[in-house]
Wavefront OBJ file of the C-alpha trace (Angstrom):
o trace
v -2.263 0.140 -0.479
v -5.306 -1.522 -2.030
v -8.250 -1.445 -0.908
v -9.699 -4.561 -0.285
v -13.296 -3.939 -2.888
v -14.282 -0.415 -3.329
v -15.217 0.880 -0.218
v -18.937 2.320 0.121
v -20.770 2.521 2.998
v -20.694 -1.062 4.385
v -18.106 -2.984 1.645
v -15.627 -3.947 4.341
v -13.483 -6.378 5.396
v -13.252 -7.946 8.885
v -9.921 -10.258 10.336
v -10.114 -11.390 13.923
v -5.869 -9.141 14.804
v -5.377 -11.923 17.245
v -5.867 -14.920 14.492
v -3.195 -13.330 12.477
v -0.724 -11.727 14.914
v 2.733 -11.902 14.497
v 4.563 -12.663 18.037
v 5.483 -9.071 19.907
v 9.046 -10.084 20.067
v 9.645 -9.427 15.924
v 6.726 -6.293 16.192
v 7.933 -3.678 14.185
v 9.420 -0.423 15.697
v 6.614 2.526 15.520
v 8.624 4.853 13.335
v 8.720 2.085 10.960
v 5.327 1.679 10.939
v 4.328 5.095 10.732
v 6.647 5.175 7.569
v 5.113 2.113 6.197
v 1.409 3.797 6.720
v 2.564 6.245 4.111
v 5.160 4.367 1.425
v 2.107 1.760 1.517
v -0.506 4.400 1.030
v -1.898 3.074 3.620
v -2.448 5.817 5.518
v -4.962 7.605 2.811
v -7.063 4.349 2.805
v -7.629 4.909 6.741
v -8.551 8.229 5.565
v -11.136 7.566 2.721
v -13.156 5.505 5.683
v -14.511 9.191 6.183
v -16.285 9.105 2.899
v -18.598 6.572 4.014
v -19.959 8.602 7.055
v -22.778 10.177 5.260
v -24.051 6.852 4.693
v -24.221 5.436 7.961
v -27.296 6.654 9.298
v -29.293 4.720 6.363
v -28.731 1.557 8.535
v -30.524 3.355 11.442
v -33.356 4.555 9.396
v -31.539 8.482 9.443
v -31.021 10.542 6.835
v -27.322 12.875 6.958
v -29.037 15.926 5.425
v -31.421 16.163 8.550
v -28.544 17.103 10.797
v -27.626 19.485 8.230
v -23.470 20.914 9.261
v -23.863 19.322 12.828
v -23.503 15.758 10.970
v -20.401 17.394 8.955
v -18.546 18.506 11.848
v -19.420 15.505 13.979
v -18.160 12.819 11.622
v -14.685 15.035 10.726
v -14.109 15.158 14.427
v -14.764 11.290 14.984
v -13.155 10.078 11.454
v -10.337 12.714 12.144
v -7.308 10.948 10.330
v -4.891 11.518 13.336
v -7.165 9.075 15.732
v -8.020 6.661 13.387
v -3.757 6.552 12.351
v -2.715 6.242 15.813
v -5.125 3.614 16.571
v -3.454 1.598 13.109
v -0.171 2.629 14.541
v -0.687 0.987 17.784
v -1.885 -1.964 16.592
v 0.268 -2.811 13.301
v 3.681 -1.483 16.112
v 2.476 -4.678 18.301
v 1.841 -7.085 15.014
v 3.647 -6.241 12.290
v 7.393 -8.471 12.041
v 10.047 -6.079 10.426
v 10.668 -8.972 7.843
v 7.016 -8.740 6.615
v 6.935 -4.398 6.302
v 10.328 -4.359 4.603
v 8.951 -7.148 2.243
v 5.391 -4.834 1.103
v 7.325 -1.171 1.750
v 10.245 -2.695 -0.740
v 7.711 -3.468 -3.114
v 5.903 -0.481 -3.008
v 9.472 1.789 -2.804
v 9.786 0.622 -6.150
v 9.078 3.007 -9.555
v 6.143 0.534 -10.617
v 5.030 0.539 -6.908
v 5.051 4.396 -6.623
v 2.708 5.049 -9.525
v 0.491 1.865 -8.146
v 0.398 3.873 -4.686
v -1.039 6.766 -6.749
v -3.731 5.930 -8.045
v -4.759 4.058 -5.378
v -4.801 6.820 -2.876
v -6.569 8.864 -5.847
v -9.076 6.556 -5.893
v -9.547 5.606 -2.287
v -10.727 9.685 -1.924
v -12.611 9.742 -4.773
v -16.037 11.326 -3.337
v -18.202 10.210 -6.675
v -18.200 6.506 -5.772
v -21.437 5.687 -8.516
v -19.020 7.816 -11.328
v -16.175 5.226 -10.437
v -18.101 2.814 -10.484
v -19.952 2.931 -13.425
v -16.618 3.976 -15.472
v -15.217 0.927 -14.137
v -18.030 -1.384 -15.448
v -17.900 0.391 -18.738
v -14.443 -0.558 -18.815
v -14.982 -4.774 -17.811
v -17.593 -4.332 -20.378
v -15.397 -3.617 -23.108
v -12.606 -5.940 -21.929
v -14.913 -8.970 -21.756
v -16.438 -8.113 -25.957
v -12.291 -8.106 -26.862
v -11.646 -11.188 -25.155
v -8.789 -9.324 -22.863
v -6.859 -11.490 -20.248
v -6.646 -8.701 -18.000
v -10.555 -9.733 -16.288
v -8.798 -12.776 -14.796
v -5.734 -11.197 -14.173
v -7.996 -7.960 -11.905
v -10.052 -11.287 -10.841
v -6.940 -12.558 -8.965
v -5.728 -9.127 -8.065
v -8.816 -9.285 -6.059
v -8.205 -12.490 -4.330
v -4.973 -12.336 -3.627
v -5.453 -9.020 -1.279
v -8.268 -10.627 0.380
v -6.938 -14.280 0.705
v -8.707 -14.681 3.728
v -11.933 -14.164 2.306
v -13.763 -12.599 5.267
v -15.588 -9.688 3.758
v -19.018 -11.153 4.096
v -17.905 -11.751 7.616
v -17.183 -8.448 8.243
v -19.749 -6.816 6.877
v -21.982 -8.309 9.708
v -19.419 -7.769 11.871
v -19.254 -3.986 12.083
v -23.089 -3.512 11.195
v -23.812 -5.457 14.651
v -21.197 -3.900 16.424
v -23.050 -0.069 14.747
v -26.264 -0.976 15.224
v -25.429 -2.569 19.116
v -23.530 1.086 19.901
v -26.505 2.685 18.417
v -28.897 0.943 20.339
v -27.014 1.202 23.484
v -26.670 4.893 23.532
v -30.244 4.782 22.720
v -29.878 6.523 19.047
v -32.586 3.546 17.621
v -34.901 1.010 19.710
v -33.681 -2.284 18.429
v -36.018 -5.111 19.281
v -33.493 -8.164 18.000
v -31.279 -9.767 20.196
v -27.296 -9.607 19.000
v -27.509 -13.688 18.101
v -31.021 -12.621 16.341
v -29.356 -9.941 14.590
v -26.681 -11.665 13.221
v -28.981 -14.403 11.733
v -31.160 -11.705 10.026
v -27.884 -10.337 8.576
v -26.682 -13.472 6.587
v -29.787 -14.285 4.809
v -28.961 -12.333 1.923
v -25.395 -13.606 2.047
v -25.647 -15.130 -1.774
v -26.742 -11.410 -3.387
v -24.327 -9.650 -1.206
v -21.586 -11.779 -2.610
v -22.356 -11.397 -5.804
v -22.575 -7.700 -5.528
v -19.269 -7.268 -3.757
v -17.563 -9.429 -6.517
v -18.735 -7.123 -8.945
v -17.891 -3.899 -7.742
v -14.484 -5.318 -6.985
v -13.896 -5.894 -10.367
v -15.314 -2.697 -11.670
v -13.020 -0.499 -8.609
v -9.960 -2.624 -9.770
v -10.469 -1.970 -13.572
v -11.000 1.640 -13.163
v -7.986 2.055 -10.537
v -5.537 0.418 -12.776
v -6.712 1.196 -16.378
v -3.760 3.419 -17.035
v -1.689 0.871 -16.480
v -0.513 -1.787 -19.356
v -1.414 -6.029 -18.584
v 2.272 -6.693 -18.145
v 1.944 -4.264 -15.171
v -1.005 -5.324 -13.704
v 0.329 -8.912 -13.904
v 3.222 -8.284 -11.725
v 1.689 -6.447 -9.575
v -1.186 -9.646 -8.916
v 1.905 -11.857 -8.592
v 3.348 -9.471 -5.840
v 0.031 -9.632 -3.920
v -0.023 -13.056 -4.621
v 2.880 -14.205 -2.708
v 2.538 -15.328 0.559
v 4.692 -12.916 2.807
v 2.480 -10.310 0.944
v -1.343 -11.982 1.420
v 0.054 -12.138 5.570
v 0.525 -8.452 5.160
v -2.623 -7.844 3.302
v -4.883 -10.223 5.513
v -3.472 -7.754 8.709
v -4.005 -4.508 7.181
v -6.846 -5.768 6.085
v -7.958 -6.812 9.675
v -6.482 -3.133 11.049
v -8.206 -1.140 8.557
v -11.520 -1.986 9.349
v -11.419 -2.708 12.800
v -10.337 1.302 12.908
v -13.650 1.078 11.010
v -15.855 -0.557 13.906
v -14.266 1.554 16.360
v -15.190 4.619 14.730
v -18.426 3.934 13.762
v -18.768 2.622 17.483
v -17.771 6.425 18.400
v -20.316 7.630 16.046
v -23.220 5.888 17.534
v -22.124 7.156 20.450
v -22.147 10.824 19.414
v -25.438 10.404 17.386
v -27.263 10.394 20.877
v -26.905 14.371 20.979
v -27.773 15.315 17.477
v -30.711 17.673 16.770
v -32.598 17.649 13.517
v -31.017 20.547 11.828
v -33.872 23.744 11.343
v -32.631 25.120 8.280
v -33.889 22.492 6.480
l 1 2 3 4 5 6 7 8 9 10 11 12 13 14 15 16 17 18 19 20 21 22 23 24 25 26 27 28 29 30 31 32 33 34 35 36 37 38 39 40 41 42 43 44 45 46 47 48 49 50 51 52 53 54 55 56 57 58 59 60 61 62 63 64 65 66 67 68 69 70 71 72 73 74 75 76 77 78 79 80 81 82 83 84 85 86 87 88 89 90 91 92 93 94 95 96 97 98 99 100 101 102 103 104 105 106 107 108 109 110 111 112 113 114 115 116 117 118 119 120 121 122 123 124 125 126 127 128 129 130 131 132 133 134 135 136 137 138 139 140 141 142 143 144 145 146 147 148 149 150 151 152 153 154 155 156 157 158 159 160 161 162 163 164 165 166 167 168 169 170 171 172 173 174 175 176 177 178 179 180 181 182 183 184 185 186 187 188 189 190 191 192 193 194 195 196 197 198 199 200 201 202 203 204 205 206 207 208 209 210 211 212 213 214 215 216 217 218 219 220 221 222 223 224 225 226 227 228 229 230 231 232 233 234 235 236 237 238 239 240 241 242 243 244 245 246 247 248 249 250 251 252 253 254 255 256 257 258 259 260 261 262 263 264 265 266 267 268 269 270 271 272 273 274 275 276 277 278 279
């Protein structure tokens, strides 16, 4: 499955499940789902959220290396990829209409879809995000001096899988709901309200979007540059149609609210870490 922009630390997407739920009577059977997690390739994206754990304590002023192989064993236990499926399970068994899994699991069944769902999970756990993301600019770089049509084509690649444009949205969305947990638990001392939080969070809206466009073209060129334009063009018009951007605006939605829950949990946990004295 693709991932909505290259996931860092906090570039995430956020889709209110009820605005997009499909009625319980058509929910998909939980087999079927669990199936679908892993013909999508779904099921490694929930897993790569783990490789944004060491980052999370820059938003509380922490550093990961002062907690030295307590922070290592804290975040596998809390990103462990058996909670964080069940928790996609359960909600996707409740949401997801059979019609609309058989019409993204057919896709992706198929020999072009196969090879897509390979790279992607290769790049979803790809540790050395700046290496990917450099090679990726390299590569728009060179596109853009031969006058290639594949920019526009990766352009609406990108905006078909997030046609309900929320990732500005939920970017604030789980950094209030982290920084709330951690202040709760009494990790940090935060002297903002939540309302006076969220304001502080959307003035640099403008920059952020700009950034977010651009690594979303640079993850998206270096994902797919094995494969040829014709390719990548019928795979855009596949997450282009609409049966496809309902499935993509709920995984979407799933994925990262399995994000705020477990970074939630991690706030939670931080409370009884000890600076590490070997280093």
């Amino acid at each position: 499955m693709r991932a909505l922009k290259v996931i860092s630390s906090w570039t995430i997407a956020f889709v209110t499940i009820n605005a997009i739920a499909i009625s319980t009577a058509f929910a998909a059977e939980r087999a079927r789902v669990e199936e679908f997690l892993n013909v999508t390739g779904f099921d490694v994206s929930l897993d790569s959220i783990r490789l944004s754990a060491e980052s999370a304590p820059t938003l509380l002023g922490m550093d990961a290396n002062d907690f030295g192989f307590q922070w290592t064993l804290m975040a596998n236990e809390v990103f462990a990829s058996d909670i964080m499926r069940e928790i996609a399970v359960d909600i996707l068994s409740e949401t997801l209409s059979d019609e609309l899994l058989e019409h993204a699991a057919d896709f992706y069944a198929t020999e072009l879809g196969t090879r897509l769902v390979e790279v992607e999970n290769s790049s979803h756990m790809t540790e050395d995000g700046e290496l990917k993301s450099e090679s990726g600019e390299e590569i728009i770089d060179g596109l853009i001096r031969i006058g290639s049509r594949r920019v526009e084509i990766l352009k609406r690649m990108n905006a078909a899988s997030d046609s309900a444009g929320t990732t500005i949205r939920a970017i604030q969305e789980v950094q209030v709901r982290f920084l709330m947990a951690a202040a709760g638990a009494g990790v940090i001392e935060l002297r903002l309200e939540e309302p006076d939080l969220r304001e502080l969070l959307k003035t640099n809206e403008p920059e952020l979007r700009i950034s977010l466009q651009s690594s979303a073209l640079a993850g998206s060129a270096y994902t797919y540059q094995a494969f040829s334009d014709a390719e990548v063009e019928v795979y855009t018009q596949a997450l282009e149609h609409p049966d496809m951007k309902t499935v993509y605006n709920l995984m979407n939605a799933v994925q990262f609210e399995v994000m705020a829950d477990r970074y939630e949990a991690l706030a939670l946990r931080m409370k009884n870490l000890k600076p590490s004295e070997d280093l």
